[in-house]
N, C-alpha and C positions, 0 to 999 in steps of 0.2 A: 473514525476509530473502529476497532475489531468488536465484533463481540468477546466478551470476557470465557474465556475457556477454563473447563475443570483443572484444578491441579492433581495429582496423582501422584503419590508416593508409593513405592513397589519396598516391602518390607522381605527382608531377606532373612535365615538362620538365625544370624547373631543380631538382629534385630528382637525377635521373636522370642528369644532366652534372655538378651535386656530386660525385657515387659516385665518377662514371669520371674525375673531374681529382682524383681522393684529396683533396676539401674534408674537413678534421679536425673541422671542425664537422657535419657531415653523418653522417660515418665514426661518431664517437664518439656521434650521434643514434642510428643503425641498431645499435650494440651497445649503448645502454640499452633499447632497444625490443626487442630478441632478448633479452635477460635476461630481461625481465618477458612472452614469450611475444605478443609483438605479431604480430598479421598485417599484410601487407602488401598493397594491390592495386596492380597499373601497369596503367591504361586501354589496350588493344590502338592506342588513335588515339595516344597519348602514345610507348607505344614506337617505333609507326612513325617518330613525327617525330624522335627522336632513334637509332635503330640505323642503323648505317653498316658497319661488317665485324667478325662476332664475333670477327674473330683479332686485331683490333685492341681492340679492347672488352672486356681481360681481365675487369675489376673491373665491370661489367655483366651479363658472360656468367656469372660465378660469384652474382652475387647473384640473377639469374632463376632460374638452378638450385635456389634453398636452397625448402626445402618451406615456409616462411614468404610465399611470394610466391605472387602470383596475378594472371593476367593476366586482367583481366575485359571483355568486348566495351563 
């Protein structure tokens, strides 16, 4: 048998305004994927197009913090 490889999930735009309008279908994606130890990446061009003011951006600004995420150029 293989070694077990990371999975990785590349979150796009409309991924990303899911989160922040608390989409349940979204929500409850990102805690079956945290269960099972998913990474995450958000393209640096993607967050551009969707960050606007992190004080406004609660549920955005806490999911970029979790060590699960990566923003990759």
């Amino acid at each position: 048998m293989g070694a077990a490889r990371a999975r990785i999930i590349v979150l796009g735009a409309g991924a990303l305004v899911a989160i922040e309008r608390a989409d349940a279908r979204m929500l409850a994606l990102l805690v079956r994927c945290r269960a099972r130890a998913v990474l995450f990446a958000v393209p640096a061009a993607v967050l551009a197009e969707v960050w606007r003011d992190g004080s406004r951006q609660a549920r955005l600004s806490m999911l970029l913090g979790s060590p699960q995420i990566v923003v990759v150029e």
